[in-house]
C-alpha positions in Angstrom: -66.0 170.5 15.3 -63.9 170.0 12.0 -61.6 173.1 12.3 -59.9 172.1 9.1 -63.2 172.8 7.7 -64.1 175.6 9.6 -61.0 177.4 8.9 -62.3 178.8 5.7 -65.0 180.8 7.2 -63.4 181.1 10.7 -62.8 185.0 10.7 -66.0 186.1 10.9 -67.1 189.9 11.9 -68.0 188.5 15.4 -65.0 186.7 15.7 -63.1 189.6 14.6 -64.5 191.9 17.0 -64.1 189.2 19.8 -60.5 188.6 19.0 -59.6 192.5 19.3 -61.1 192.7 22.9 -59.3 189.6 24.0 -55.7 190.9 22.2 -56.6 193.8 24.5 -56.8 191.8 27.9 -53.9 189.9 26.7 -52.1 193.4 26.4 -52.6 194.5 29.8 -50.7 191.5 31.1 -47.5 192.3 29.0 -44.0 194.4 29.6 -42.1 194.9 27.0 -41.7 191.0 26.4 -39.9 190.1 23.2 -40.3 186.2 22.3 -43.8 185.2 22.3 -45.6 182.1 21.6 -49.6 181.0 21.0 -50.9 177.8 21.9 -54.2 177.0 19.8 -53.5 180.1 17.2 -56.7 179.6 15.1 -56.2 182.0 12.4 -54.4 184.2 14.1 -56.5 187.0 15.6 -55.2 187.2 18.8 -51.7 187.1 17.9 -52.5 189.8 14.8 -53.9 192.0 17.4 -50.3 192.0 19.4 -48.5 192.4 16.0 -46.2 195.4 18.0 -46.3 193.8 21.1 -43.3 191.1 20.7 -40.3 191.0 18.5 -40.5 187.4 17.4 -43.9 185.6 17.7 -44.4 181.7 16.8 -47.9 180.5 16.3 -48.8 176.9 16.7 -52.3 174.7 16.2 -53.2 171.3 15.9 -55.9 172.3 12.8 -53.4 172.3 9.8 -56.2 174.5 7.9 -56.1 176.9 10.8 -52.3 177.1 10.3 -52.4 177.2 6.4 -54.4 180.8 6.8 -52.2 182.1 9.5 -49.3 181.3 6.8 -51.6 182.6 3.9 -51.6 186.2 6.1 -48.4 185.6 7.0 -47.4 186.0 3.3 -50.0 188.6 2.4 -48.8 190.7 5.3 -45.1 190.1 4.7 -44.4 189.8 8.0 -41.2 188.3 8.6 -41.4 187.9 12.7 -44.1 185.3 13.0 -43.5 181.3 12.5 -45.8 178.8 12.8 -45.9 175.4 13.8 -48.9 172.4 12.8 -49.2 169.8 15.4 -50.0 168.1 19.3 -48.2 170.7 21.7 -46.9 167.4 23.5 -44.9 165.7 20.5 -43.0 169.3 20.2 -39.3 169.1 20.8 -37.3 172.4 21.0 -34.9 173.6 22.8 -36.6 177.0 21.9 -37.9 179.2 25.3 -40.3 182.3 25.4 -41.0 185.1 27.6 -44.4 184.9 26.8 -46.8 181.9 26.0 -50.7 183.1 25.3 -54.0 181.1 24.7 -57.6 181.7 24.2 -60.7 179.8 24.1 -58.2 176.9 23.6 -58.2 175.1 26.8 -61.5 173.7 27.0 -60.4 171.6 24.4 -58.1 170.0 26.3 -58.3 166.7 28.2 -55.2 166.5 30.5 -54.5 170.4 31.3 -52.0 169.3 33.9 -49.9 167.6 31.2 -50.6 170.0 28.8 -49.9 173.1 30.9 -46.3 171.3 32.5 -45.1 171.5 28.4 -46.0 174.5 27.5 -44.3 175.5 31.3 -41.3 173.7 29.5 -41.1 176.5 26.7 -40.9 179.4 29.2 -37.8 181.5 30.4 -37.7 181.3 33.9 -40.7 184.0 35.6 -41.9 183.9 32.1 -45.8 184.3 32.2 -48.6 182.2 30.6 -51.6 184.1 29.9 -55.1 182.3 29.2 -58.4 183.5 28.4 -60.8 181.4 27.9 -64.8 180.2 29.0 -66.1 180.6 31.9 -68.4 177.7 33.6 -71.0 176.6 31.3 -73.9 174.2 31.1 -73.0 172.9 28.0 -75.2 175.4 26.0 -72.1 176.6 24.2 -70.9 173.4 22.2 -73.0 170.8 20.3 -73.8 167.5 22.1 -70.7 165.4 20.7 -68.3 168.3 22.6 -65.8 166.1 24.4 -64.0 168.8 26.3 -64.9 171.2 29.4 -67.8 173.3 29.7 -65.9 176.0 30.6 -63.3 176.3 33.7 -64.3 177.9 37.2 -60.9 180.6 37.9 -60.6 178.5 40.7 -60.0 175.0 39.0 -57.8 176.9 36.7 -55.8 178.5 39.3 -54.9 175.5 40.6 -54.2 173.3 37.7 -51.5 176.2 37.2 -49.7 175.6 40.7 -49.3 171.7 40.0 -47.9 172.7 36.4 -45.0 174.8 37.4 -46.7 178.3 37.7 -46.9 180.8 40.4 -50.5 182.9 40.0 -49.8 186.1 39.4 -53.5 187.7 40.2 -57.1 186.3 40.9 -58.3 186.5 37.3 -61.2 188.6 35.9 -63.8 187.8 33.8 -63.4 191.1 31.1 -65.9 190.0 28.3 -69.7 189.1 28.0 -71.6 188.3 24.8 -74.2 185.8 23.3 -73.9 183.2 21.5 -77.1 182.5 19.0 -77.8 178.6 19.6 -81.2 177.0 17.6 -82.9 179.9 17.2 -82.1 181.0 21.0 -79.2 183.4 22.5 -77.0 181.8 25.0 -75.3 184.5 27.3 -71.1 183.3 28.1 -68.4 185.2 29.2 -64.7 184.9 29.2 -61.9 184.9 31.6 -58.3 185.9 31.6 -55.6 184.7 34.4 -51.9 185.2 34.3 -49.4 182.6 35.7 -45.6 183.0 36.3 -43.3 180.6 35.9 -41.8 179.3 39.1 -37.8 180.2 39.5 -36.8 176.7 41.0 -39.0 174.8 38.3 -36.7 172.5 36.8 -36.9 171.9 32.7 
Protein backbone atom coordinates (compact mmCIF):
# COMPACT_ATOMS: atom_id res chain seq x y z
CA UNK A 1 0.00 0.00 0.00
CA UNK A 2 1.37 3.52 -1.03
CA UNK A 3 0.49 5.50 2.18
CA UNK A 4 2.04 8.57 0.68
CA UNK A 5 -0.70 8.25 -1.69
CA UNK A 6 -3.30 7.19 0.41
CA UNK A 7 -2.80 9.95 2.80
CA UNK A 8 -4.91 12.30 0.82
CA UNK A 9 -8.00 10.42 1.28
CA UNK A 10 -6.96 8.54 4.50
CA UNK A 11 -9.64 10.09 6.98
CA UNK A 12 -12.42 8.66 5.81
CA UNK A 13 -15.98 8.63 7.90
CA UNK A 14 -15.14 4.93 8.70
CA UNK A 15 -11.89 5.60 9.64
CA UNK A 16 -13.00 8.46 11.67
CA UNK A 17 -15.44 6.62 13.55
CA UNK A 18 -12.83 3.68 14.05
CA UNK A 19 -10.15 5.91 15.26
CA UNK A 20 -12.60 7.43 18.08
CA UNK A 21 -13.41 3.92 19.52
CA UNK A 22 -9.78 2.95 19.60
CA UNK A 23 -8.60 6.60 21.26
CA UNK A 24 -11.25 5.33 23.69
CA UNK A 25 -9.54 1.90 24.60
CA UNK A 26 -6.32 3.69 24.52
CA UNK A 27 -7.92 5.97 27.26
CA UNK A 28 -8.80 3.41 29.64
CA UNK A 29 -5.21 2.37 29.90
CA UNK A 30 -3.92 5.92 30.87
CA UNK A 31 -3.25 7.94 34.47
CA UNK A 32 -2.69 11.15 34.28
CA UNK A 33 0.53 10.55 31.97
CA UNK A 34 2.05 13.74 30.64
CA UNK A 35 4.69 12.92 27.75
CA UNK A 36 3.24 10.75 25.12
CA UNK A 37 4.47 9.45 21.97
CA UNK A 38 2.69 7.47 18.65
CA UNK A 39 4.44 5.01 16.75
CA UNK A 40 2.79 4.71 13.16
CA UNK A 41 0.62 8.13 13.60
CA UNK A 42 -1.14 8.00 10.21
CA UNK A 43 -2.95 11.12 10.15
CA UNK A 44 -3.36 11.43 13.43
CA UNK A 45 -6.74 10.16 14.72
CA UNK A 46 -5.72 8.32 17.48
CA UNK A 47 -3.58 10.86 18.90
CA UNK A 48 -6.41 13.83 18.06
CA UNK A 49 -8.74 11.77 20.01
CA UNK A 50 -6.31 12.05 23.30
CA UNK A 51 -5.81 15.76 22.47
CA UNK A 52 -6.44 16.31 26.67
CA UNK A 53 -5.01 13.32 27.61
CA UNK A 54 -1.09 14.32 27.68
CA UNK A 55 0.68 17.51 27.96
CA UNK A 56 3.23 17.05 25.28
CA UNK A 57 2.51 14.49 22.52
CA UNK A 58 5.09 13.66 19.54
CA UNK A 59 3.75 11.88 16.59
CA UNK A 60 6.02 9.87 14.32
CA UNK A 61 5.45 7.73 10.79
CA UNK A 62 7.46 6.42 8.21
CA UNK A 63 4.70 7.79 5.31
CA UNK A 64 6.04 11.47 5.01
CA UNK A 65 2.44 12.24 3.37
CA UNK A 66 0.87 10.83 6.51
CA UNK A 67 3.13 13.22 8.53
CA UNK A 68 2.62 16.32 6.17
CA UNK A 69 -1.37 16.15 7.19
CA UNK A 70 -0.71 15.55 10.80
CA UNK A 71 1.42 18.88 10.44
CA UNK A 72 -1.30 20.47 8.02
CA UNK A 73 -3.85 19.90 11.35
CA UNK A 74 -1.31 20.66 13.40
CA UNK A 75 -1.28 24.25 11.90
CA UNK A 76 -4.95 24.53 11.31
CA UNK A 77 -5.65 23.52 14.92
CA UNK A 78 -2.84 25.70 16.41
CA UNK A 79 -1.91 23.32 18.62
CA UNK A 80 1.39 24.00 20.01
CA UNK A 81 1.87 20.51 22.17
CA UNK A 82 2.17 18.06 19.35
CA UNK A 83 5.65 17.41 17.24
CA UNK A 84 6.14 15.20 14.72
CA UNK A 85 8.80 13.21 13.39
CA UNK A 86 9.06 11.44 9.41
CA UNK A 87 11.11 8.39 9.38
CA UNK A 88 12.21 4.32 10.39
CA UNK A 89 11.61 4.17 14.25
CA UNK A 90 15.14 2.34 14.40
CA UNK A 91 17.41 5.21 12.80
CA UNK A 92 15.80 7.58 15.64
CA UNK A 93 18.37 8.96 18.12
CA UNK A 94 17.14 10.92 21.10
CA UNK A 95 17.87 11.20 24.30
CA UNK A 96 14.10 12.09 24.59
CA UNK A 97 11.87 9.47 27.04
CA UNK A 98 8.05 9.17 27.46
CA UNK A 99 5.60 7.99 29.92
CA UNK A 100 3.52 6.81 27.35
CA UNK A 101 4.23 5.26 23.79
CA UNK A 102 0.82 4.18 21.75
CA UNK A 103 0.20 2.28 18.37
CA UNK A 104 -2.59 1.04 16.36
CA UNK A 105 -3.06 -1.10 13.48
CA UNK A 106 0.70 -0.44 13.04
CA UNK A 107 2.34 -3.47 13.99
CA UNK A 108 1.35 -5.87 11.46
CA UNK A 109 3.51 -3.90 9.35
CA UNK A 110 6.34 -4.80 10.96
CA UNK A 111 8.92 -7.48 10.23
CA UNK A 112 11.15 -7.79 13.30
CA UNK A 113 8.69 -6.70 16.33
CA UNK A 114 11.37 -7.84 18.74
CA UNK A 115 13.72 -5.25 17.38
CA UNK A 116 11.26 -2.89 16.79
CA UNK A 117 9.48 -3.11 20.24
CA UNK A 118 13.24 -3.15 22.28
CA UNK A 119 13.57 0.73 20.61
CA UNK A 120 10.56 1.95 21.18
CA UNK A 121 11.22 0.22 24.99
CA UNK A 122 14.37 2.59 24.70
CA UNK A 123 12.09 5.80 24.57
CA UNK A 124 10.19 4.88 27.77
CA UNK A 125 10.62 6.24 31.53
CA UNK A 126 11.09 3.46 33.56
CA UNK A 127 7.30 1.54 34.34
CA UNK A 128 6.36 3.56 31.43
CA UNK A 129 3.50 1.63 29.46
CA UNK A 130 3.28 0.73 25.69
CA UNK A 131 -0.19 0.43 24.58
CA UNK A 132 -0.99 -1.44 21.13
CA UNK A 133 -4.08 -2.09 19.40
CA UNK A 134 -4.09 -3.66 16.59
CA UNK A 135 -5.55 -6.97 14.26
CA UNK A 136 -6.39 -9.82 15.50
CA UNK A 137 -5.50 -13.25 13.65
CA UNK A 138 -6.49 -13.19 10.12
CA UNK A 139 -6.45 -15.30 6.97
CA UNK A 140 -5.21 -12.83 4.92
CA UNK A 141 -8.72 -11.56 3.84
CA UNK A 142 -7.87 -8.11 5.16
CA UNK A 143 -4.80 -6.94 2.90
CA UNK A 144 -4.27 -7.39 -0.83
CA UNK A 145 -2.05 -10.38 -2.09
CA UNK A 146 1.36 -8.35 -2.27
CA UNK A 147 0.86 -7.63 1.91
CA UNK A 148 4.33 -8.52 3.24
CA UNK A 149 3.50 -8.16 6.93
CA UNK A 150 1.35 -10.32 9.54
CA UNK A 151 -2.09 -11.36 9.17
CA UNK A 152 -2.86 -10.21 12.36
CA UNK A 153 -1.17 -11.25 15.87
CA UNK A 154 -2.78 -13.93 18.28
CA UNK A 155 -2.64 -11.87 22.18
CA UNK A 156 -0.57 -14.64 22.89
CA UNK A 157 2.32 -14.09 20.29
CA UNK A 158 2.08 -10.51 21.20
CA UNK A 159 2.33 -11.02 24.82
CA UNK A 160 5.35 -12.65 24.46
CA UNK A 161 7.16 -10.70 21.96
CA UNK A 162 6.61 -7.89 24.77
CA UNK A 163 8.54 -10.00 27.59
CA UNK A 164 11.75 -10.53 25.26
CA UNK A 165 11.56 -6.65 24.46
CA UNK A 166 11.81 -5.21 27.90
CA UNK A 167 8.08 -5.19 29.04
CA UNK A 168 6.29 -6.61 31.90
CA UNK A 169 2.32 -7.37 30.69
CA UNK A 170 0.27 -5.54 32.50
CA UNK A 171 -3.19 -7.53 31.67
CA UNK A 172 -4.40 -10.44 29.29
CA UNK A 173 -5.56 -8.09 26.44
CA UNK A 174 -9.10 -7.73 25.09
CA UNK A 175 -10.39 -7.73 21.89
CA UNK A 176 -12.90 -4.31 22.32
CA UNK A 177 -13.83 -3.72 18.53
CA UNK A 178 -15.58 -5.76 15.65
CA UNK A 179 -16.41 -4.40 12.18
CA UNK A 180 -16.32 -5.40 8.43
CA UNK A 181 -14.28 -4.72 6.11
CA UNK A 182 -15.96 -4.63 2.30
CA UNK A 183 -13.36 -6.76 0.14
CA UNK A 184 -14.41 -7.48 -3.90
CA UNK A 185 -17.83 -7.04 -3.56
CA UNK A 186 -17.79 -9.24 -0.18
CA UNK A 187 -17.70 -8.12 3.72
CA UNK A 188 -14.79 -9.54 5.66
CA UNK A 189 -15.68 -9.61 9.49
CA UNK A 190 -12.00 -8.44 11.70
CA UNK A 191 -11.70 -7.36 15.03
CA UNK A 192 -9.04 -5.50 17.00
CA UNK A 193 -7.09 -5.99 20.10
CA UNK A 194 -5.67 -3.82 22.75
CA UNK A 195 -2.70 -5.02 25.35
CA UNK A 196 -0.81 -2.85 27.73
CA UNK A 197 2.85 -3.59 28.59
CA UNK A 198 5.03 -1.98 31.36
CA UNK A 199 8.32 -1.21 31.19
CA UNK A 200 10.56 -3.36 33.25
CA UNK A 201 12.40 -1.37 36.34
CA UNK A 202 15.82 -3.22 35.87
CA UNK A 203 15.70 -2.90 31.92
CA UNK A 204 18.84 -1.24 31.11
CA UNK A 205 18.74 1.72 28.17
Amino acid sequence: MDFNEKSKTWDSEYRVNRAKKISEEIGSYLNNESKGLEFGCGTGLISFGLIDSFKEFMLIDLSEGMINVVNEKIKENSIDNMKTWCGDILNLESDEKYDVIYTSMALHHIENLEETLSKLNNFLNISGKIIIVDLTKDDGSFHDKDFKGHNGFDIGEIKSILRKSGFDVLNDGRVFYSDFKDIEDKKHKYSLFSICGIKKEDCED
